[in-house]
N, C-alpha and C positions, 0 to 999 in steps of 0.2 A: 503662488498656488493658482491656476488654471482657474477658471470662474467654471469648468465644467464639472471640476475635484470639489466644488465650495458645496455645503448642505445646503438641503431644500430646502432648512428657512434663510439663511443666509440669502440663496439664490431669489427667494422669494420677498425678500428685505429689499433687496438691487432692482427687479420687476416694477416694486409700488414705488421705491425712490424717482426710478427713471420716470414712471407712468405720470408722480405729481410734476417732478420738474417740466414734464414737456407738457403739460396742461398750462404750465403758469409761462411757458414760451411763448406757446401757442395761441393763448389767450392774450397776450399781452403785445403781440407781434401784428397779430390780425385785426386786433382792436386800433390798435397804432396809425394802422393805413386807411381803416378807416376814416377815421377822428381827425385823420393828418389833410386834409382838406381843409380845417379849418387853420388859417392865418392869425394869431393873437400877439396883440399888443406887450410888452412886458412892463413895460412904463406906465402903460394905464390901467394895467390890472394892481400893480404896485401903490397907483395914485401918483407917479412922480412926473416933472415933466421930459418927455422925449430925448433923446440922448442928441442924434440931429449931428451927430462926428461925418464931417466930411473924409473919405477914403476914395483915392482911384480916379483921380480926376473930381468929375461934377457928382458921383453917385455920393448919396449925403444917408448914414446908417442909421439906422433905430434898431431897438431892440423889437424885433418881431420874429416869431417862431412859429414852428406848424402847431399845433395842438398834440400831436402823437407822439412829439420830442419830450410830453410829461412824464410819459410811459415807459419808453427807449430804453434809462437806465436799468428799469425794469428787466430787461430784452438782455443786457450787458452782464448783470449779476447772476440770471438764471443757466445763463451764455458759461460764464466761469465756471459753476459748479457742476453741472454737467462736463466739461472740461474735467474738472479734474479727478473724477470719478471716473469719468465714462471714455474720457479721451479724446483723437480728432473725430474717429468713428462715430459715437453717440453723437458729437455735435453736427457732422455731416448728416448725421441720419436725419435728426430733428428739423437741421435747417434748409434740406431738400423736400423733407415732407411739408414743411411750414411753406415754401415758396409756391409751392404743388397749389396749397388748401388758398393762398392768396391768391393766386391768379385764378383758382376757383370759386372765389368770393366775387371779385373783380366781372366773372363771366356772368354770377347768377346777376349781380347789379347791373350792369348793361341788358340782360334777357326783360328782368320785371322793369327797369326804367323805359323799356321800349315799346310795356304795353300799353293799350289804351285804358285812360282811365274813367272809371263809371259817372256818368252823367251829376248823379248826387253827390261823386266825392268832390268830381271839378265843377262847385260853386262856385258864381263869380261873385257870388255876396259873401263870402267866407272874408274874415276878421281877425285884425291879431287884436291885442289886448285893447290896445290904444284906439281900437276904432278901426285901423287903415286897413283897404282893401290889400287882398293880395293870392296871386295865382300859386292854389298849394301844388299842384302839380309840375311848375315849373321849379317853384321850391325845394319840394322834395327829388326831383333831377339835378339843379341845381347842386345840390350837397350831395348827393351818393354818387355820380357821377363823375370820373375823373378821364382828364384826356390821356391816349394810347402813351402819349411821350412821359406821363410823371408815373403808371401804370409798366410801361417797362425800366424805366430811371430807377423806381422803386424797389423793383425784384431785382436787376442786376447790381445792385450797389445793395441791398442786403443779402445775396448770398455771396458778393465781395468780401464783404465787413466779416460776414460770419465764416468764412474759411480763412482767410487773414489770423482773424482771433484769436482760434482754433491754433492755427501753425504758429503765432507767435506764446502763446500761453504756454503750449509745450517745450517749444527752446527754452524760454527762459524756466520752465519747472527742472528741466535736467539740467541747468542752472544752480537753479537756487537750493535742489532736492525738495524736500515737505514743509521747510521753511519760506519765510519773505512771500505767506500769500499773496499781500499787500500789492508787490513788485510784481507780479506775474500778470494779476487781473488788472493792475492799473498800467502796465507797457501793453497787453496787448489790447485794452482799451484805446489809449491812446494812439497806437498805429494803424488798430482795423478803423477806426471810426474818423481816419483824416480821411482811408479811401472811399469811406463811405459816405462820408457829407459832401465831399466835389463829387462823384460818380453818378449821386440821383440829379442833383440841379445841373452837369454840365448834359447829362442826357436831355433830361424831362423840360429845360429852359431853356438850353442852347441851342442842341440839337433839332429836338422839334419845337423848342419856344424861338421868342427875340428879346432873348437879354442879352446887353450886353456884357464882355468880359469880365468887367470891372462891381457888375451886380453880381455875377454869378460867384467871383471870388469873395464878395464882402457877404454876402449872406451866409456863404459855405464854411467862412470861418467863423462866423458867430454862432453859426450850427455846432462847429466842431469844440468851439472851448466853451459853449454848454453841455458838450455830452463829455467831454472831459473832465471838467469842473465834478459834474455829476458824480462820474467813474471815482475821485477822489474822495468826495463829498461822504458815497455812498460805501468807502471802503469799510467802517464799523459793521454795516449790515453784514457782509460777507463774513466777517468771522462768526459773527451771530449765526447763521446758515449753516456753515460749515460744523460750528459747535453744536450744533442740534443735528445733522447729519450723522457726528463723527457718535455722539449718543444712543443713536437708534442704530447704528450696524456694529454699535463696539468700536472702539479707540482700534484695538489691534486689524480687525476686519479692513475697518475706514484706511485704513493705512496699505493694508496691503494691498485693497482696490482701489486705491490711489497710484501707489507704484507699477501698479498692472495698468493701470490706464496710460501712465506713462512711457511704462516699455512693454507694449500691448505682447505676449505669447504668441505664437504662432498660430495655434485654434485658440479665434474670442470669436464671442458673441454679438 
């Protein structure tokens, strides 16, 4: 059935589902790139000691990760359900408008990092906890600022990831039909996001950084079988989601704008 044939609450069921999911993309995409500046330990947040696996020659690994890769799986599950409601369309939509709203995030923070700051705010006696001097204005640039090369690394390799996703999610649904969600969100997990954890670091480090090779590949896989790990970790949620989806539009409904998103009509939305 034509989503144009579906009734106005039905249609208006589909409206609020899309509008929450791409809130919770949205929100959870642009917070990511934010946050994702910061570098964290996982060994010492855990309390254990250092992993310290030599790979690649002299590069010797730890577990360190952006901060924004807490979120990611986030990014991945909401990434699905959209999918399979909504189709490759919904997730293009989303994930062209998301890349838009980041690199517009990106421009306000270079505008306000560039201004000058008030006299009072840039104290030189200003104090962290402990006592210790320190320049909040360099501070505050410091963290919001990122350079041009991890700023386009970022955006190309997540509208990689998320068209990848997208095109592999659907193969395998006419695949699998409305069974083995399991298989569908967890392969095209695992394939969009091998492109997507080498695509940011050989951009954003390679190309305009100086890593070498051999860092860019040991960090880009420890990126990649955390967001894998994740993807598997996190597959209970997804039925959960789904099951509260398939609730509020009706089992039959859920179904049939599942299979419409899969073999999208000729006039969609």
């Amino acid at each position: 059935m034509p989503l144009r044939e579906k009734s106005a609450t039905q249609a208006d069921k589909l409206n609020k589902l899309f509008m929450i999911l791409s809130g919770i993309f949205l929100t959870n995409a642009i917070l990511a790139e934010i946050i994702g500046v910061k570098i964290f330990s996982a060994e010492a947040t855990l309390g254990i000691p250092q992993a310290q696996i030599p790979l690649l020659g002299e590069y010797v690994l730890d577990f360190n990760l952006t901060a924004g890769s807490i979120i990611w799986p986030v990014v991945f599950i909401t990434t699905d359900i959209i999918n399979e409601y909504f189709g490759i369309k919904g997730v293009k939509r989303i994930s062209f408008l998301t890349a838009g709203l980041i690199a517009y995030v990106f421009a306000i923070i270079f505008i306000v990092t560039s201004l000058e700051p008030a006299a009072f705010w840039l104290d030189v006696n200003k104090q962290d906890a402990e006592g210790n001097p320190f320049n909040i204005h360099l501070a505050f640039n410091t963290i919001f600022r990122q350079g041009l090369g991890i700023i386009i690394g970022s955006l190309v390799a997540f509208l990689a990831g998320q068209l990848l996703d997208a095109f592999v999610f659907q193969k395998l649904r006419r695949i699998t039909g409305s069974g083995k969600i399991w298989l569908r969100a967890t392969g095209s997990t695992l394939v969009s996001q091998l492109a997507d954890s080498f695509v940011v670091l050989i951009i954003a480090f390679k190309i305009f950084g100086n890593w070498s090779w051999p860092q860019v590949i040991s960090v880009a896989a420890l990126n990649y079988l955390y967001k894998s790990g994740s993807a598997v970790l996190l597959t209970p949620l997804l039925y959960v989601a789904h099951g509260a989806i398939d609730r509020y539009l009706g089992i039959r409904n859920a179904s049939i704008q599942a299979e419409e998103a899969s073999h999208p009509p000729e006039t969609t939305v």
